[in-house]
PDB file of N, CA, C and O in Angstrom:
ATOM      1  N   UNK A   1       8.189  -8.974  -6.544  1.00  0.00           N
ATOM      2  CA  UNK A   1       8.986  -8.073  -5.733  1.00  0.00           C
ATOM      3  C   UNK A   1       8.294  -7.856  -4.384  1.00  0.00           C
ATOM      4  O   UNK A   1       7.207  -8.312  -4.029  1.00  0.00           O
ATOM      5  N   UNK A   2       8.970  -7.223  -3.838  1.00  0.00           N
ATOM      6  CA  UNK A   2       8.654  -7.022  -1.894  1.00  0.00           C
ATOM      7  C   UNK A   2       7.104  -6.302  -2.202  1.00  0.00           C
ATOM      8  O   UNK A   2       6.170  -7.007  -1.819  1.00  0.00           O
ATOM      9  N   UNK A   3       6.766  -5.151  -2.767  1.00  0.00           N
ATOM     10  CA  UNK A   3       5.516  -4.404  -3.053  1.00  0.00           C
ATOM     11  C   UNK A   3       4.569  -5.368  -3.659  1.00  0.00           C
ATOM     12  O   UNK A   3       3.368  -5.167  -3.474  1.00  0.00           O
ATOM     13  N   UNK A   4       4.955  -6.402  -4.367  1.00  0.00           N
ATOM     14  CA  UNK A   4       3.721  -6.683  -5.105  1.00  0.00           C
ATOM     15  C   UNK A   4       3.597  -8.224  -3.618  1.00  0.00           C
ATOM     16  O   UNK A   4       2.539  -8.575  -3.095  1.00  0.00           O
ATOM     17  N   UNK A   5       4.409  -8.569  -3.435  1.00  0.00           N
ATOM     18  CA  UNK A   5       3.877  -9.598  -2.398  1.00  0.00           C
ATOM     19  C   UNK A   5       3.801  -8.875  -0.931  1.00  0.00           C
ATOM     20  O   UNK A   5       3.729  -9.655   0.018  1.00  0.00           O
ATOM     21  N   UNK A   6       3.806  -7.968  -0.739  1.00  0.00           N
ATOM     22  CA  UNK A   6       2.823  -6.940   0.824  1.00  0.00           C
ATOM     23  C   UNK A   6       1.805  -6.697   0.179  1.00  0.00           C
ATOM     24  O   UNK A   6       0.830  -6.865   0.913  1.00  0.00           O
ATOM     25  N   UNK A   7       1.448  -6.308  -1.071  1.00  0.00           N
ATOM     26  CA  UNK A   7      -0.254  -5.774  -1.737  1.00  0.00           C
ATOM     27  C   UNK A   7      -1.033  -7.168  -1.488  1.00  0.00           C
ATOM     28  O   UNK A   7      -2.204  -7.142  -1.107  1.00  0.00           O
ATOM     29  N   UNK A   8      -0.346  -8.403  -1.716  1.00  0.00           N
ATOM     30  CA  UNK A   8      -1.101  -9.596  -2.476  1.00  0.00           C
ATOM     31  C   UNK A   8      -1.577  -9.685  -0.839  1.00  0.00           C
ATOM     32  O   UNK A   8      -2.790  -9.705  -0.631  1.00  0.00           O
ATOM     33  N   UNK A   9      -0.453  -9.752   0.572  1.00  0.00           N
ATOM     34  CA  UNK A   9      -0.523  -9.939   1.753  1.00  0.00           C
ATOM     35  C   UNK A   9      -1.772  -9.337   2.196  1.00  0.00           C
ATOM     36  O   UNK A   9      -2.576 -10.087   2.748  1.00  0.00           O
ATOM     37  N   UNK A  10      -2.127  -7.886   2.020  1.00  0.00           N
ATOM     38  CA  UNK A  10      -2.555  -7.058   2.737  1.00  0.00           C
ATOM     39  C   UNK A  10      -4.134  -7.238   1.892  1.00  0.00           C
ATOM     40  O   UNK A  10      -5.122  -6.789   2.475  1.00  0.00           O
ATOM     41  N   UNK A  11      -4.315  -7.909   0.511  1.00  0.00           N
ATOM     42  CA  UNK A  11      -5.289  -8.262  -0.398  1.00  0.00           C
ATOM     43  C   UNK A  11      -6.164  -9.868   0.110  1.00  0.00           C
ATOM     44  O   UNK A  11      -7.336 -10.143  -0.147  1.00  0.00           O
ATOM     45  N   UNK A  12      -5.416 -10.516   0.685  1.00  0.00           N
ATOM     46  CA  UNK A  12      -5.618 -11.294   1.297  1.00  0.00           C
ATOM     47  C   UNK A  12      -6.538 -11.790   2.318  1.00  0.00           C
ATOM     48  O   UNK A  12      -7.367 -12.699   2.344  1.00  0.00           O
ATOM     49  N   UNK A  13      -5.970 -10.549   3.491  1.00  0.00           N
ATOM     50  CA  UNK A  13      -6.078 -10.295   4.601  1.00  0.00           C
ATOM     51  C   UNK A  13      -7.410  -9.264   4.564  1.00  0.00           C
ATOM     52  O   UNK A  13      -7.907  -9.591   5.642  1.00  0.00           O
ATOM     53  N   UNK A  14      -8.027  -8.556   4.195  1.00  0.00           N
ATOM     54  CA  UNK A  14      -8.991  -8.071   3.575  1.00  0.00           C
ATOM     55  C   UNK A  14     -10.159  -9.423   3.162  1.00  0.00           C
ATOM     56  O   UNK A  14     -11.271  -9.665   3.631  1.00  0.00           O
ATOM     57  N   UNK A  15      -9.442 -10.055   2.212  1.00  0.00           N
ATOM     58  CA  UNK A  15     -10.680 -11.476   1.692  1.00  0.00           C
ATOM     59  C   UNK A  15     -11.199 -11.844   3.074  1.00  0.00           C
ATOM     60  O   UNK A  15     -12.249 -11.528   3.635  1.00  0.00           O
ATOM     61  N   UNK A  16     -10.223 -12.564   3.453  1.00  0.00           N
ATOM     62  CA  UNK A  16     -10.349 -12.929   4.980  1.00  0.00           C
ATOM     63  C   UNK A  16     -10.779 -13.053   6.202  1.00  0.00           C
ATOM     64  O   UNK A  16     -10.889 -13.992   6.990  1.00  0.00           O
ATOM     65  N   UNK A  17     -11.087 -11.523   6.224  1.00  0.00           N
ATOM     66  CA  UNK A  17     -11.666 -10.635   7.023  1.00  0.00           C
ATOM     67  C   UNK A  17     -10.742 -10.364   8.180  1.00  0.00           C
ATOM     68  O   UNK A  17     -11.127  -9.730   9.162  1.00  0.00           O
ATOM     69  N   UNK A  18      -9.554 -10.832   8.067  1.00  0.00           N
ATOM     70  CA  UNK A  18      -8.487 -10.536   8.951  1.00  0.00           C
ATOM     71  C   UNK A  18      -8.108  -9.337   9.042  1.00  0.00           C
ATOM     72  O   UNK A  18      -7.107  -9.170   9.738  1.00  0.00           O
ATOM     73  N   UNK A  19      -8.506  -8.551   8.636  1.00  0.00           N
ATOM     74  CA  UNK A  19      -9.046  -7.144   8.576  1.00  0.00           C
ATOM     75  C   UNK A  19     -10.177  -6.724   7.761  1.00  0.00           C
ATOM     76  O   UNK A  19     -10.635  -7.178   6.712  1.00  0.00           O
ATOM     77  N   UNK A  20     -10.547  -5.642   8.579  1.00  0.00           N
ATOM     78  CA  UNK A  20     -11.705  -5.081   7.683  1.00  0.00           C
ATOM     79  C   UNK A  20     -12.516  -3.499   7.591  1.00  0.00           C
ATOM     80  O   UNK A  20     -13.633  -3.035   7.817  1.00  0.00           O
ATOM     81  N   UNK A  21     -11.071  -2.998   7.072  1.00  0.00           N
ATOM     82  CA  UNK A  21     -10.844  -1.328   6.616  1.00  0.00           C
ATOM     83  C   UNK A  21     -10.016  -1.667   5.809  1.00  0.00           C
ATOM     84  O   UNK A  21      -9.500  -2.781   5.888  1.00  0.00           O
ATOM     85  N   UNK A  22      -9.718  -0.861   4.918  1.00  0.00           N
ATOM     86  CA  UNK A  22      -8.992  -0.190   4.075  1.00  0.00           C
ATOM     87  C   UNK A  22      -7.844   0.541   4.699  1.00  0.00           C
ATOM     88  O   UNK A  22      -6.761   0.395   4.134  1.00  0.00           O
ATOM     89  N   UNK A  23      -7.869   0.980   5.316  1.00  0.00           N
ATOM     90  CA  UNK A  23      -6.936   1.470   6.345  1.00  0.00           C
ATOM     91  C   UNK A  23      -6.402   0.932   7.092  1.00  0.00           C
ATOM     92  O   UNK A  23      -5.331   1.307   7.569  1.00  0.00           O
ATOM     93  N   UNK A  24      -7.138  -0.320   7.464  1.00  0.00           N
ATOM     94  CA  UNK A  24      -5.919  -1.067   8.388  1.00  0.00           C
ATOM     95  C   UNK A  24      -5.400  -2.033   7.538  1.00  0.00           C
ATOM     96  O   UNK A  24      -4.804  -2.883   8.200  1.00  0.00           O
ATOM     97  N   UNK A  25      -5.370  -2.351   5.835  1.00  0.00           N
ATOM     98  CA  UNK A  25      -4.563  -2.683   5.134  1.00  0.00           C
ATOM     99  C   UNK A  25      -3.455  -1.737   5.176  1.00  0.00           C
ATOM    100  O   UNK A  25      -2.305  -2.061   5.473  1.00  0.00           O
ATOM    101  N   UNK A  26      -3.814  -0.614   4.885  1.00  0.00           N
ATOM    102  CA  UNK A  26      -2.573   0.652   4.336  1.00  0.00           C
ATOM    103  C   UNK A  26      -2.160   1.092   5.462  1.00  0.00           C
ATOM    104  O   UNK A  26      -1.408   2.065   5.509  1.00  0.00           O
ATOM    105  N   UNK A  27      -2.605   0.416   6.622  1.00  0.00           N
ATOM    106  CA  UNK A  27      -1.355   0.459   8.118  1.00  0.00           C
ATOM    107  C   UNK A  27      -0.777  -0.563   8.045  1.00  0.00           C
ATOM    108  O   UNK A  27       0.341  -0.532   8.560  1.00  0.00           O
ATOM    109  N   UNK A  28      -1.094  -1.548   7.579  1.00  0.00           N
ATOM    110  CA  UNK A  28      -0.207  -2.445   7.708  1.00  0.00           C
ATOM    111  C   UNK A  28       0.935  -2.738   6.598  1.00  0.00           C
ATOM    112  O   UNK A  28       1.935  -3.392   6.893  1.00  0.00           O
ATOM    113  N   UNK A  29       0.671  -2.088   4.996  1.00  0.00           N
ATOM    114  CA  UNK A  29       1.859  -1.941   4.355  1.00  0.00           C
ATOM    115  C   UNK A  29       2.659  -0.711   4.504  1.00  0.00           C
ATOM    116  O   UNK A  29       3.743  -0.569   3.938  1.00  0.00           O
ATOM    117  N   UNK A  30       2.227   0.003   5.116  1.00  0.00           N
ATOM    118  CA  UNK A  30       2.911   1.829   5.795  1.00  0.00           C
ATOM    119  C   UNK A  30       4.137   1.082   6.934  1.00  0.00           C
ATOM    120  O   UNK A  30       5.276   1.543   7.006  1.00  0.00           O
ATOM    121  N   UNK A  31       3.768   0.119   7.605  1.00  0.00           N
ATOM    122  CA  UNK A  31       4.419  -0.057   8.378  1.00  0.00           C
ATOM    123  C   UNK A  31       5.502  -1.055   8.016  1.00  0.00           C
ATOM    124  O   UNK A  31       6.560  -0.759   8.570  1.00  0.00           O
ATOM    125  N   UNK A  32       5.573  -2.135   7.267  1.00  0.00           N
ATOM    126  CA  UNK A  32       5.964  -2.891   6.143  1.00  0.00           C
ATOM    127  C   UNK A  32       7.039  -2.068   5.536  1.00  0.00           C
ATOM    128  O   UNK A  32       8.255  -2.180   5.692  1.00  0.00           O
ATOM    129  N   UNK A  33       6.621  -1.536   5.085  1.00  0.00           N
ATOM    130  CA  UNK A  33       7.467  -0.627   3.987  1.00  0.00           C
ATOM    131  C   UNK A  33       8.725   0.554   4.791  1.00  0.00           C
ATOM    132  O   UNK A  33       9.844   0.832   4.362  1.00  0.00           O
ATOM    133  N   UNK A  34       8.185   0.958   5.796  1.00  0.00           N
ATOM    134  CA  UNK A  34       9.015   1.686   6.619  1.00  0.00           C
ATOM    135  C   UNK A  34       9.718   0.984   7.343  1.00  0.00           C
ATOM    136  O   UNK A  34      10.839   1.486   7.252  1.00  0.00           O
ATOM    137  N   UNK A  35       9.770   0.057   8.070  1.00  0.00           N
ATOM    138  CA  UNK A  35      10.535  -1.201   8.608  1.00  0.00           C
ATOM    139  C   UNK A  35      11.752  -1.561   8.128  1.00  0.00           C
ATOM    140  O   UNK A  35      12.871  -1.659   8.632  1.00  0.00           O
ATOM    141  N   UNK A  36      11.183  -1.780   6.780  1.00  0.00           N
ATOM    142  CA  UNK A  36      12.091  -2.870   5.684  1.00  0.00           C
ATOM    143  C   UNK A  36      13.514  -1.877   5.043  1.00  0.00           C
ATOM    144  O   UNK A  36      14.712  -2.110   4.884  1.00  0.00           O
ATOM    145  N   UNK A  37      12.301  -0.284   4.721  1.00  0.00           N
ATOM    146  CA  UNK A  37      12.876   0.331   3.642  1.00  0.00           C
ATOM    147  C   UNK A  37      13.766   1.870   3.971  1.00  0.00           C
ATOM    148  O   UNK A  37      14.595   2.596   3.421  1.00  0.00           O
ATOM    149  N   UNK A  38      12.784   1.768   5.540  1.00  0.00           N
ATOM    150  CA  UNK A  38      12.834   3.548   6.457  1.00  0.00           C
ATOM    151  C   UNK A  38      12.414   4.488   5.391  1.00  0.00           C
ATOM    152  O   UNK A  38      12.057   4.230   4.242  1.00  0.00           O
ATOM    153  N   UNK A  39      12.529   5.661   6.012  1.00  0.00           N
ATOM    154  CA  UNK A  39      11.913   6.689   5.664  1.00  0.00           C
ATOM    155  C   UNK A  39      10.681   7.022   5.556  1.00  0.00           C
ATOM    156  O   UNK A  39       9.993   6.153   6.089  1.00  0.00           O
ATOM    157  N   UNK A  40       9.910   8.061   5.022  1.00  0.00           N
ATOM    158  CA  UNK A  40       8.397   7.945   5.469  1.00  0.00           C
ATOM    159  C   UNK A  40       7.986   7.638   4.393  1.00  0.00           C
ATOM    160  O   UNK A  40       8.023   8.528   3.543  1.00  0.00           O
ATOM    161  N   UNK A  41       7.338   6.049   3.916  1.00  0.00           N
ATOM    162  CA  UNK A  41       5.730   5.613   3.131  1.00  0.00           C
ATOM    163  C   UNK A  41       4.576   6.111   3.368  1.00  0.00           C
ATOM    164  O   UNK A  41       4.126   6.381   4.482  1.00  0.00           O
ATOM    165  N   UNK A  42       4.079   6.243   2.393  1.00  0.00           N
ATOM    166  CA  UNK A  42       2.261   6.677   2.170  1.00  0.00           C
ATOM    167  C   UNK A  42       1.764   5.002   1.400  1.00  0.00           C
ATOM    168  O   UNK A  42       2.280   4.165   0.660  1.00  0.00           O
ATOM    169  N   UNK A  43       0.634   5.179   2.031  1.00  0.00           N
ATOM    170  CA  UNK A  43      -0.096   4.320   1.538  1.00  0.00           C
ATOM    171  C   UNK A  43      -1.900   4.638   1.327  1.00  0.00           C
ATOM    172  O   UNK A  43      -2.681   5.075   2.173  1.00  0.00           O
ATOM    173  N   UNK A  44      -2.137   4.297   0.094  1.00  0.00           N
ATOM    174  CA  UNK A  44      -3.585   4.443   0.247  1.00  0.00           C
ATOM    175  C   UNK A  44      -4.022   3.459  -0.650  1.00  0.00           C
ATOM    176  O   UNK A  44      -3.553   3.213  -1.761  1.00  0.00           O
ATOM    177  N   UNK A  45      -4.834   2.990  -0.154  1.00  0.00           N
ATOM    178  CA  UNK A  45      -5.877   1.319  -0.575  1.00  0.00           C
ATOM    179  C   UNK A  45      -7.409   1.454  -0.222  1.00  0.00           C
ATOM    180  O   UNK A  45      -8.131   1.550   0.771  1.00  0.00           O
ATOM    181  N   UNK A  46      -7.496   1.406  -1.601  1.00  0.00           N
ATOM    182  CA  UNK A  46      -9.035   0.828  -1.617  1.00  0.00           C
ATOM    183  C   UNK A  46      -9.506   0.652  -3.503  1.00  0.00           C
ATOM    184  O   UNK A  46      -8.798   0.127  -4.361  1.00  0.00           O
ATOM    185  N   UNK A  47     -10.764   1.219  -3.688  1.00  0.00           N
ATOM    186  CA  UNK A  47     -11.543   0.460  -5.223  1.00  0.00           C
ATOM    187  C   UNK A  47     -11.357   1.843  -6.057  1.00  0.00           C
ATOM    188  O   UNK A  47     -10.777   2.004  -7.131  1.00  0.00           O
ATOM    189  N   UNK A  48     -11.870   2.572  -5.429  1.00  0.00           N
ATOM    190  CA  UNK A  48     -11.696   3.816  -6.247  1.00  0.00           C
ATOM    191  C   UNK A  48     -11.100   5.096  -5.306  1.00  0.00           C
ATOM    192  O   UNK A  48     -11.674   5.298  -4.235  1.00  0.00           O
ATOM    193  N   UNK A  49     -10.181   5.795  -5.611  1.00  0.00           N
ATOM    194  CA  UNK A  49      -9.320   6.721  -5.564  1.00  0.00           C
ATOM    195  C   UNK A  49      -8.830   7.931  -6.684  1.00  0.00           C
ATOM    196  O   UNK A  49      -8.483   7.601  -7.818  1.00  0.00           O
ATOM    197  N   UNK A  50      -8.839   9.253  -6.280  1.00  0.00           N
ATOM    198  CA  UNK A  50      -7.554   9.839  -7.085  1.00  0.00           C
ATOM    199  C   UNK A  50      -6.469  10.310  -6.406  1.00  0.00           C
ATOM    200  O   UNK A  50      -6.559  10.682  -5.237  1.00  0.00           O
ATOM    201  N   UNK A  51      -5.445  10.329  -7.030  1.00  0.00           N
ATOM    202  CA  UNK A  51      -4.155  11.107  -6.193  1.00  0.00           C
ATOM    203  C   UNK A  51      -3.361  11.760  -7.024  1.00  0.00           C
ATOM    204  O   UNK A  51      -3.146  11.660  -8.232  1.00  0.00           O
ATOM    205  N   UNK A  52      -2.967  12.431  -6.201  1.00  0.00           N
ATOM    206  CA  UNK A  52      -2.141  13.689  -7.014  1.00  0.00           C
ATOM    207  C   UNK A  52      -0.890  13.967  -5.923  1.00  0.00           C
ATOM    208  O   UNK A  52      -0.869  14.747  -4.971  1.00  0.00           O
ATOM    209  N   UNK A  53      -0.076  13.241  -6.307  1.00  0.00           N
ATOM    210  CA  UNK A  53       1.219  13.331  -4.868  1.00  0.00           C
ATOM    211  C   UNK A  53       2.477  13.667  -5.555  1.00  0.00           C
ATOM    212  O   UNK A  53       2.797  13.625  -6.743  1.00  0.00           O
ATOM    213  N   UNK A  54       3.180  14.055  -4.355  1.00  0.00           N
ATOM    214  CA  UNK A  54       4.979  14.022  -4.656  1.00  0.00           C
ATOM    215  C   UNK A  54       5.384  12.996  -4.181  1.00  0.00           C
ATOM    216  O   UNK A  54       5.113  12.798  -2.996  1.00  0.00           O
ATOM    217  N   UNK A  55       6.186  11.961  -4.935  1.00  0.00           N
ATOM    218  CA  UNK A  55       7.588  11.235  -4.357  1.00  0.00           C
ATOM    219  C   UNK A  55       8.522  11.249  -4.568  1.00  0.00           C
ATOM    220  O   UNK A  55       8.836  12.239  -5.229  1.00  0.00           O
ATOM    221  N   UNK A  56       9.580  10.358  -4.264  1.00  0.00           N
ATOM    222  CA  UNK A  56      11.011  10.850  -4.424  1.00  0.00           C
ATOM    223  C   UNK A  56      11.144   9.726  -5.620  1.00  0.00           C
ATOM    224  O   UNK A  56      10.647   8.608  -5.751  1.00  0.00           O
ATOM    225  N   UNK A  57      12.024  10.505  -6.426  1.00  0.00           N
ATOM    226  CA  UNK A  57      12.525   9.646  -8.037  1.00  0.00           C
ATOM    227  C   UNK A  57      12.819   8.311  -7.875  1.00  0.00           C
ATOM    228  O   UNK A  57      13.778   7.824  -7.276  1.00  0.00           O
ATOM    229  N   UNK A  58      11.852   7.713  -8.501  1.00  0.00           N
ATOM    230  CA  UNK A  58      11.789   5.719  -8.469  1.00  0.00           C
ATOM    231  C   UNK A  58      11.193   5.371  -6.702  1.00  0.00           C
ATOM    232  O   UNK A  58      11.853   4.559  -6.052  1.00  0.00           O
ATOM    233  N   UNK A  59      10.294   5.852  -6.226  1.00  0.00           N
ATOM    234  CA  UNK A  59      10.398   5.375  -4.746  1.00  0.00           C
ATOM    235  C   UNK A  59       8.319   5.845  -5.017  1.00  0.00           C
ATOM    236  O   UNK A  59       7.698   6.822  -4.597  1.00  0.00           O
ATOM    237  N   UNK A  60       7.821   4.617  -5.884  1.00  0.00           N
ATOM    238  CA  UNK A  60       6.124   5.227  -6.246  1.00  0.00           C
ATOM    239  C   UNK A  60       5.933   3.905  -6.854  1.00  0.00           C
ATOM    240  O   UNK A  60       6.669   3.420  -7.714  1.00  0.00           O
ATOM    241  N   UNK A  61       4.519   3.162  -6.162  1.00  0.00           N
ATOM    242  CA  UNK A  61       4.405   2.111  -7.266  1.00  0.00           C
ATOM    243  C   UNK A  61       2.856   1.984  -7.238  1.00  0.00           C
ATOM    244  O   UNK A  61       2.188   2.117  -6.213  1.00  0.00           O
ATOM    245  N   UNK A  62       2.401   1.738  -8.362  1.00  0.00           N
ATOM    246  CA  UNK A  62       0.563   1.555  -8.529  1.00  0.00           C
ATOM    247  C   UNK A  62       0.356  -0.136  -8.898  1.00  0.00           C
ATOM    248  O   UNK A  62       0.656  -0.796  -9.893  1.00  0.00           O
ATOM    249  N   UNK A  63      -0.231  -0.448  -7.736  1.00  0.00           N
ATOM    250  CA  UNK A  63      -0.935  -1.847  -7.746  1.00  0.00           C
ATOM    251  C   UNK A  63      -1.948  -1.929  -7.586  1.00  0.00           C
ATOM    252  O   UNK A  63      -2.605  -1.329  -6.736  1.00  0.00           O
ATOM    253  N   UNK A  64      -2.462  -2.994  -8.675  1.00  0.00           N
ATOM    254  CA  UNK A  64      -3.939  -3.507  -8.691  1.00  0.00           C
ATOM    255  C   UNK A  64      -4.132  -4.905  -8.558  1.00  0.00           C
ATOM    256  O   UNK A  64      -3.494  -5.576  -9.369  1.00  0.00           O
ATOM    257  N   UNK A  65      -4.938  -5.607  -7.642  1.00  0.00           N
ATOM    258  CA  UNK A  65      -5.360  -6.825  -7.515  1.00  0.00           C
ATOM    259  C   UNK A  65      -6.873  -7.329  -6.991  1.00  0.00           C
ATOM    260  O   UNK A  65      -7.280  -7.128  -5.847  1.00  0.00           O
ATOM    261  N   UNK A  66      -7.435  -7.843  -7.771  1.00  0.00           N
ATOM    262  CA  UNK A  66      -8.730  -7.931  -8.221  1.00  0.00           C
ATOM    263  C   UNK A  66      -9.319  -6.423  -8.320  1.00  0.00           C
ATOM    264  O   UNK A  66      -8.882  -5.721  -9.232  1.00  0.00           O
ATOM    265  N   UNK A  67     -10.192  -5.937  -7.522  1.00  0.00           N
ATOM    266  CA  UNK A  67     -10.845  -4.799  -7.562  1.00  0.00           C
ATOM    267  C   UNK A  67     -10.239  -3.805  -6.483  1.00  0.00           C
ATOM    268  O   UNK A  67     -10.758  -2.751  -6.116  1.00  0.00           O
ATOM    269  N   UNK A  68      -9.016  -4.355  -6.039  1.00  0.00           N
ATOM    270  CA  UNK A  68      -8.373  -3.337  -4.689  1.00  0.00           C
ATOM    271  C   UNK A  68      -6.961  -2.798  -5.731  1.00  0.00           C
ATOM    272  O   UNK A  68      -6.459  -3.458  -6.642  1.00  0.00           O
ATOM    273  N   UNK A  69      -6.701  -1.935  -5.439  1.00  0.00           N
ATOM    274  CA  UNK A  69      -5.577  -0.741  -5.807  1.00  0.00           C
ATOM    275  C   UNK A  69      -5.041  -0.095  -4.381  1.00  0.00           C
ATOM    276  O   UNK A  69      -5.574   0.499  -3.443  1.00  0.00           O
ATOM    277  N   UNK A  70      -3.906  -0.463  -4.665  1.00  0.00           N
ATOM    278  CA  UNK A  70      -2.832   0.262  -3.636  1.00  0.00           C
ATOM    279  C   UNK A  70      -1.616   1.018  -4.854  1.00  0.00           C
ATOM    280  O   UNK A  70      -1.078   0.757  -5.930  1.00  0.00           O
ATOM    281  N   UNK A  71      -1.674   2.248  -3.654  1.00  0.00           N
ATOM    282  CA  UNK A  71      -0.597   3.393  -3.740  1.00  0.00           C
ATOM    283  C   UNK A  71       0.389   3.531  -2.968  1.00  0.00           C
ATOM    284  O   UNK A  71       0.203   3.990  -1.841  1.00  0.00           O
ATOM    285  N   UNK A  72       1.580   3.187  -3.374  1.00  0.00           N
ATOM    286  CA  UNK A  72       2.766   3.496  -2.087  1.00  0.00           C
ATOM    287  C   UNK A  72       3.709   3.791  -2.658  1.00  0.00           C
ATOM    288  O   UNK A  72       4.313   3.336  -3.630  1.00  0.00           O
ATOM    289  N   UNK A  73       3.874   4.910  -1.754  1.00  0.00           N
ATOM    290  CA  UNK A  73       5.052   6.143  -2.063  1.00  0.00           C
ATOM    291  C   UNK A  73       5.912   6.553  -1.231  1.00  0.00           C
ATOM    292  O   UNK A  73       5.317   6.571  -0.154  1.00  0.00           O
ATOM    293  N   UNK A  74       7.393   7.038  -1.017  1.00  0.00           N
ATOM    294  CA  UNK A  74       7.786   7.293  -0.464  1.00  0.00           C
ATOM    295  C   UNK A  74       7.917   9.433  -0.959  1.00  0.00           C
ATOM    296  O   UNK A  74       8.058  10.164  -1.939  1.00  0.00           O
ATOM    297  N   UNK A  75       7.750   9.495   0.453  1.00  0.00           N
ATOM    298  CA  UNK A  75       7.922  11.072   0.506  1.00  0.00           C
ATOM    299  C   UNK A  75       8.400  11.480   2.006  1.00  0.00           C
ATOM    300  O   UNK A  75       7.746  11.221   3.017  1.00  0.00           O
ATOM    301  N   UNK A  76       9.935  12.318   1.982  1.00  0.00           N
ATOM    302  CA  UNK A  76       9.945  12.930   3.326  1.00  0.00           C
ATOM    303  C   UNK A  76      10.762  12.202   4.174  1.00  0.00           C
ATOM    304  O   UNK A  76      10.904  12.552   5.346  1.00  0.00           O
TER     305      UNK A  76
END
């Protein structure tokens, strides 16, 4: 699906070094996701995290690939 191939994108791009933050992965699927989908996405990426959020019903997905985890949610 569109989320799991922007995580694999943005997982990639990280190996790569085509970026190299965590944050400028989760700007670049924030922006991805709002583009495609509108409304306001959250994104947060990296190894270890907790979260405790609101989203809107079915609009939340938890991905893991190798040792990176992304969170993206829509809220708002």
């Amino acid at each position: 699906a569109f989320a799991v191939e922007a995580a694999k994108k943005g997982y990639i791009a990280l190996l790569k070094n085509d970026l190299k933050y965590w944050q400028e992965a989760a700007q670049m699927l924030k922006e991805e996701f709002d583009a495609s989908f509108g409304g306001s996405w959250h994104v947060i990426v990296g190894q270890h995290f907790g979260a405790y959020v609101t989203h809107e019903a079915k609009q939340m997905i938890y991905i893991a690939i190798g040792p990176v985890n992304f969170l993206i949610y829509r809220h708002g």
